[in-house]
C-alpha positions as CSV (number, residue, x, y, z in Angstrom):
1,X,0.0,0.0,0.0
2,X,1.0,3.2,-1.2
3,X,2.1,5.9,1.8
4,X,3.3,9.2,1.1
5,X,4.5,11.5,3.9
6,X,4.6,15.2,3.3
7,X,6.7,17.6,5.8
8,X,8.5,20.9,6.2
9,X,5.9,23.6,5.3
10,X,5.1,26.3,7.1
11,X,4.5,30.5,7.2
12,X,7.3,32.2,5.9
13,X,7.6,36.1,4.6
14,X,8.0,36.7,1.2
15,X,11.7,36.2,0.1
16,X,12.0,33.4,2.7
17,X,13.0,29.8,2.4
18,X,11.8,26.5,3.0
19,X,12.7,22.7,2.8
20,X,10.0,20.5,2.0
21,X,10.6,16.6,2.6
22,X,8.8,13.7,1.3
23,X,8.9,9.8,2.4
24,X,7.1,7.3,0.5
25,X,6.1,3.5,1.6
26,X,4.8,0.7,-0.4
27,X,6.5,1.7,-4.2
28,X,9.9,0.8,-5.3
29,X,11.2,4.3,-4.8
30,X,14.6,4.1,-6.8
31,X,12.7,3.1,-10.2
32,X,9.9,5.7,-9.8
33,X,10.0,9.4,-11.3
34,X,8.9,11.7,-8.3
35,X,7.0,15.0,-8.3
36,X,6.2,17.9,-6.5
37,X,2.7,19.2,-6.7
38,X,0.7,22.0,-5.2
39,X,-2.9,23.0,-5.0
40,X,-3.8,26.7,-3.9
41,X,-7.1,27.5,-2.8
42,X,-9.6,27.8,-5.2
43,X,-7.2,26.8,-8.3
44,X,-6.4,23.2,-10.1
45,X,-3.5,21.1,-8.6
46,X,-0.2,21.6,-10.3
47,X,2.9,20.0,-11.3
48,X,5.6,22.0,-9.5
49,X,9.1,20.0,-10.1
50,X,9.8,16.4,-11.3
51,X,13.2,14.5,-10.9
52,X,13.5,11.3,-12.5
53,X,15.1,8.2,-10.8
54,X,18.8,9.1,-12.6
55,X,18.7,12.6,-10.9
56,X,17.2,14.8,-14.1
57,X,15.0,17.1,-12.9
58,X,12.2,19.5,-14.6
59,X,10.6,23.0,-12.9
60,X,7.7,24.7,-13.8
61,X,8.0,27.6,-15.8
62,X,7.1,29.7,-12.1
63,X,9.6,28.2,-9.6
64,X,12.5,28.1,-12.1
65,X,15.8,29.5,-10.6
66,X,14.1,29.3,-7.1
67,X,13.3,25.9,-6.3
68,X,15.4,22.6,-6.3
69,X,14.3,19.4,-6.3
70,X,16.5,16.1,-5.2
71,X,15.9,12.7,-4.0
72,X,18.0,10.2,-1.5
73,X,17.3,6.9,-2.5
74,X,18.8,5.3,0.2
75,X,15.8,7.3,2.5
76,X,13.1,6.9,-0.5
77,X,12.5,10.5,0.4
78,X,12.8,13.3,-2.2
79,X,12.9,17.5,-1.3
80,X,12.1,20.9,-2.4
81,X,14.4,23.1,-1.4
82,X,12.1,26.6,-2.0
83,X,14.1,29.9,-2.0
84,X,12.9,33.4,-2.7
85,X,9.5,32.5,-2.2
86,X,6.7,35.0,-2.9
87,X,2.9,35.3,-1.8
88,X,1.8,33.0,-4.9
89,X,3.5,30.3,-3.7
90,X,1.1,29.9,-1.3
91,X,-0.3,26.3,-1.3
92,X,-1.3,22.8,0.2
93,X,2.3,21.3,-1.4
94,X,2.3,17.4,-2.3
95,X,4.8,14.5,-3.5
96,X,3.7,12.0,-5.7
97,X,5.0,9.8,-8.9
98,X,6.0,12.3,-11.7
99,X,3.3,12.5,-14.2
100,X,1.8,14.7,-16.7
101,X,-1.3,12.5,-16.0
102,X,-1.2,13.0,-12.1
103,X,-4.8,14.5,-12.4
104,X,-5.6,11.0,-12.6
105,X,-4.0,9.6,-9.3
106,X,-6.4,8.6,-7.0
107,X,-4.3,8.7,-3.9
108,X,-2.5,11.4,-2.7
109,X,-1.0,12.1,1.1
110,X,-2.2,14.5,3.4
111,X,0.5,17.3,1.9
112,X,2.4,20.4,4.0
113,X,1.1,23.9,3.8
114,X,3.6,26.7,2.6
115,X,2.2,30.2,3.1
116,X,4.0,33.1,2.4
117,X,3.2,36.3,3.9
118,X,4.0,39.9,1.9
């Protein structure tokens, strides 16, 4: 059975920085692509960062330059490092397998909320 542990969120002002972590249970972590996701209020889920199981990692268009995504195999955990982070970054943040089709999962964890203030 498929657990996924979110952590690390929290209220930060604008230009702060967070580290958000990511333990998963019951999937063979090495050989899995992993994703970041997030889901502000009122707005569709969305892919935030992907890093696949050799290390190659993708960003959304908003959180280029800023955030960082990496994995340690060893923990099946994988991170967000989140720097420079402005007011619309604000969201419920979630881990999950890296997919373009992740609309589609039907289980997700209970995810860390990242607020940033102004």
């Amino acid at each position: 059975q498929v657990q996924l542990v979110e952590s690390g969120g929290g209220l930060v002002q604008a230009g702060g920085s967070l580290r958000l972590s990511c333990t998963a249970s019951g999937i063979i972590f090495t050989i899995n692509d992993m994703g970041w996701y997030r889901q502000a209020p009122g707005k569709q889920r969305e892919l935030v960062a992907g890093i696949s199981n050799g290390g190659g990692t993708t960003y959304a268009d908003s959180v280029k330059g800023r955030f960082t995504i990496s994995r340690d195999n060893a923990k099946n955990t994988v991170y967000l490092q989140m720097n420079s982070l402005k007011p619309e970054d604000t969201a419920v943040y979630y881990c999950n397998r890296f997919s373009t089709y992740y609309s589609k999962y039907d289980y997700w964890g209970q995810g860390t909320q990242v607020t940033v203030s102004s």
